[in-house]
C-alpha positions in Angstrom: -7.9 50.6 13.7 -9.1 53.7 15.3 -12.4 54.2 16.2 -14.9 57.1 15.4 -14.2 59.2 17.9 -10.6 59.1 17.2 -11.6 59.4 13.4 -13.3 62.6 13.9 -11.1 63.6 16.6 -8.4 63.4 13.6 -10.4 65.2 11.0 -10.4 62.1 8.9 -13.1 61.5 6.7 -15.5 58.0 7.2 -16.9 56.7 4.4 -20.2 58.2 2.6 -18.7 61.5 3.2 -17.9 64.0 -0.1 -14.4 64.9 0.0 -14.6 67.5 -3.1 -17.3 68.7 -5.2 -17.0 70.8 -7.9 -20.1 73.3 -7.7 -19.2 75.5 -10.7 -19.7 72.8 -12.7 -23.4 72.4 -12.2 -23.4 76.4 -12.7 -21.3 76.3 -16.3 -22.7 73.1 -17.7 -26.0 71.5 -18.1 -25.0 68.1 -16.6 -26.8 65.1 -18.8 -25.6 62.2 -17.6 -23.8 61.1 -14.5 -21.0 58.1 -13.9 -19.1 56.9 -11.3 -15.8 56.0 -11.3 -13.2 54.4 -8.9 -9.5 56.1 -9.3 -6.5 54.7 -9.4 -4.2 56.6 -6.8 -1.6 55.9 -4.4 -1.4 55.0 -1.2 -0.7 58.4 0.0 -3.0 60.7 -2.0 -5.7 58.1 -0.3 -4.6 58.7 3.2 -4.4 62.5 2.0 -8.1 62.1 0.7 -9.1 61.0 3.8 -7.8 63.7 5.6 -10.1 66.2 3.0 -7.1 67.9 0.7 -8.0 67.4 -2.2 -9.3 70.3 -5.1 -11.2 69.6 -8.0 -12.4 72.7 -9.4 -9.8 73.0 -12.1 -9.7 69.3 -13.2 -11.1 68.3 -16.6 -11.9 65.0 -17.8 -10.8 63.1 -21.2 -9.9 60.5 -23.3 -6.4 59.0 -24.0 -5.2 55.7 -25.2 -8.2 54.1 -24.9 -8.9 55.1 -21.2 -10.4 58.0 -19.7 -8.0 60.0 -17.5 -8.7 63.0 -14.9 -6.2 66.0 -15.2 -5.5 68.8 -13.1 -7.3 67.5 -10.0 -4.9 68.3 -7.0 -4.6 66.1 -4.3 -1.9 67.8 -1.5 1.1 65.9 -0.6 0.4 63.7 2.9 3.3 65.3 5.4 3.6 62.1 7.6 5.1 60.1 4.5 8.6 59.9 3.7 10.2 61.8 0.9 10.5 58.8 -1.0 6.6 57.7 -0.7 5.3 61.3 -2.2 3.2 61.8 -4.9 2.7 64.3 -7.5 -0.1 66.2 -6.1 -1.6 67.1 -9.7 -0.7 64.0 -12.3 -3.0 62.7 -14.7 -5.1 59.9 -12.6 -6.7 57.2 -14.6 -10.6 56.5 -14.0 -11.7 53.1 -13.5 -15.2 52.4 -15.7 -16.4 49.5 -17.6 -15.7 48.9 -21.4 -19.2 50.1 -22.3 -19.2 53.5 -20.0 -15.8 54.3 -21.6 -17.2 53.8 -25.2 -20.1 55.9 -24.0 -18.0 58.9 -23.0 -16.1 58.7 -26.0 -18.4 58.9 -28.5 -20.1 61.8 -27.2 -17.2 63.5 -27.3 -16.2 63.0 -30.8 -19.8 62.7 -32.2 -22.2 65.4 -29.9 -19.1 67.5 -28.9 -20.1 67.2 -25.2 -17.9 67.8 -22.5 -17.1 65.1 -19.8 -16.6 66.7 -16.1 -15.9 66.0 -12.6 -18.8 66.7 -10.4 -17.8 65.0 -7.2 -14.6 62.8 -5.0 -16.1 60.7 -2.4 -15.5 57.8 -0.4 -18.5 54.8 -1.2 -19.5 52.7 1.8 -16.8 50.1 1.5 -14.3 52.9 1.8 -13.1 53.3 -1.6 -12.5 56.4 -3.4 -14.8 57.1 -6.2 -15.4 59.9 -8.6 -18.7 61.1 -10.2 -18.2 62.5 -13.7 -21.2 63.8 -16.2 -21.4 64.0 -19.4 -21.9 67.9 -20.1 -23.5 70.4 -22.5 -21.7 73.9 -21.7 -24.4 76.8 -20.9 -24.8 80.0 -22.7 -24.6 83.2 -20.5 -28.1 83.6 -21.0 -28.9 80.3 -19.6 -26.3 81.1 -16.6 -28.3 84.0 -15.5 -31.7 82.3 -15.4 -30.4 80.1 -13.7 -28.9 82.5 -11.0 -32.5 84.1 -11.3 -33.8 81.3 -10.3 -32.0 80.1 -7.6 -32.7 83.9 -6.1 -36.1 83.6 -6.7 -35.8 80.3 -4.5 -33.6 81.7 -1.7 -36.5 84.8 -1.2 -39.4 82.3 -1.5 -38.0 80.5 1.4 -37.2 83.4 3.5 -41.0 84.6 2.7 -42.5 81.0 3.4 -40.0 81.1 7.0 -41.2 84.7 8.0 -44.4 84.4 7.8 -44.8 80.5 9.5 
């Protein structure tokens, strides 16, 4: 087992840490409702995860068969496993939630027309690799601006505040 000098030494990511995060999601989507949700992935697009390579800006979230599956998230192939041991670095992954969560998702898809979307990939504090989704309301362009506007508004508010304490 290394230790956490070798760990960070390695660029290998402990646990707690955020491995993706998908920030244009928060920026096209009013985000109403979050979930997590462990993944079911191999053993090396985990040691890949730990080393950080892993993209999940273009991922989308849905339903099939009963089960809620992540497309399109791309987790690169880990170079120190055999040719035999790859993985396919963007196959659908399937999410792991509870009965209830899943009948959640589902019917606010098919009744509200909401989208479901990936928000974060991190590691919990038992080392496992979990997924945040949300349940999402896309944003008009109108809505998109203001809330550029106000993020602006809070970036020259803080330089103000800074410069003159």
């Amino acid at each position: 087992m290394a230790s956490k000098k070798d760990k960070k030494k390695s660029g290998m990511i402990s646990t707690n840490a955020v491995v993706a995060e998908n920030k244009k999601a928060r920026f096209d989507y009013e985000l109403l409702e979050r979930f997590e949700a462990g993944i079911m992935l191999s053993g090396s697009e985990v040691k890949s995860l730990r080393l950080g390579q892993c993209s999940i800006k273009e991922s989308y979230v849905g339903p099939k068969g009963g089960e809620i599956w992540l497309w399109g998230a791309n987790i690169a192939e880990y170079r120190q496993a055999g040719p035999h041991l790859q993985h396919e670095p963007t196959r659908p992954r399937k999410l792991l939630l509870h009965k209830k969560e899943i009948h959640k998702l589902m019917g606010a898809v098919a009744k509200q027309g909401l989208t479901i979307v990936a928000t974060k990939l991190y590691f919990d504090k038992n080392g496992r690799a979990k997924i945040e989704i949300a349940l999402a309301k896309g944003k008009k362009k109108h809505d998109k601006r203001e809330t550029e506007k106000n993020r602006d508004w809070a970036r020259q508010k803080q330089s103000l505040l800074r410069n003159k304490g």
